[in-house]
Residue, then its C-alpha position, 0 to 999 in steps of 0.5 A: x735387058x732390064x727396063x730399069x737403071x742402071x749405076x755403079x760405086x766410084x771404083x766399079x766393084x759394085x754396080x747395080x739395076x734398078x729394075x724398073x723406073x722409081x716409084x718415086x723420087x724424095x728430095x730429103x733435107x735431113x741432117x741425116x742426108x746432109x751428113x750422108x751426102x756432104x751436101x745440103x740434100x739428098x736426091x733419092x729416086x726410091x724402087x721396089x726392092x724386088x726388082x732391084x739388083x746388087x751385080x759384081x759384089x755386094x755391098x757393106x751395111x751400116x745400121x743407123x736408127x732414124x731420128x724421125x721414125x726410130x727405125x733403122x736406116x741401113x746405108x749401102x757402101x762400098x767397102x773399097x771406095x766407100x761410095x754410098x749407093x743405096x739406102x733400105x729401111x726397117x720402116x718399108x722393108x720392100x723399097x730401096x732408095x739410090x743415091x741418085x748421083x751414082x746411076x749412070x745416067x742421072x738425067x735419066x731420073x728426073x724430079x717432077x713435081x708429079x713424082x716427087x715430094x721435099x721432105x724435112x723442110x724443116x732441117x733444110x739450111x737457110x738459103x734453100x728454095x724450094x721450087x713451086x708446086x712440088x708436095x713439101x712436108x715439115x718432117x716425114x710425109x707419113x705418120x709411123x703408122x704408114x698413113x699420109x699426111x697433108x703435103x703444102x705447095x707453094x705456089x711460087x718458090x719459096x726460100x728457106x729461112x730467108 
């Protein structure tokens, strides 16, 4: 029995495990995640690709390159029901990041602000608050070259262009 998670596309011909809990969570504010979505972010626990493990089918590739980094995103979908599962980059060839509305038991993965960072603040849509102490970030939360940049954390939450 795996120690990881567990999820599945709308019309079960593709499920997943995760294999292990995330590493971390993004809350991804995009244009990118919103058009991804159809919401006004994306919830992404992210997992070492390793552990993680397409069951039953795999699923469709759709190529992208990322408007921040130039790098190609490559959205994973089921090709019957279209449900959008999972998301690989060229930037960080070994993790893999779920939607996090398709595990089974979402609630199971929960955002705190010891394991995740906001980003693409600057995209968010006016209305959006952003809770305290969580790490935010403007755009990506590395350069390209993979090293770290300074995060901001409010101190009381913060709406977005409001």
């Amino acid at each position: 029995m795996s120690a990881g998670h567990e999820g599945r596309c709308l019309c079960g011909k593709i499920s997943y495990d995760t294999g292990d809990d995330p590493l971390w969570i993004t809350v991804c504010y995009c244009r990118f995640c919103q058009r991804a979505t159809g919401s006004d972010r994306m919830i992404e626990p992210i997992f070492e690709r390793s552990s993680f493990v397409f069951k039953c089918a795999s699923p469709a590739v759709y190529a992208l390159p990322s408007e921040g980094s130039g790098k190609d995103i490559n959205v994973h979908f089921c090709a019957d029901c279209g449900t959008k599962l999972a998301l690989t980059f060229e930037r960080w060839p070994d993790r893999i990041g779920i939607y996090a509305g398709t595990l089974d038991k979402p609630s199971a993965v929960s955002p705190v602000t010891e394991n995740t960072k906001h980003i693409f603040v600057s995209e968010a849509q006016p209305g959006t608050i952003l809770p305290a102490g969580f790490k935010t970030f403007d755009r990506h939360a590395t350069e390209n070259d993979g090293s770290p940049l300074e995060p901001i954390v409010h101190s009381s939450p913060r709406m977005v262009g409001g």
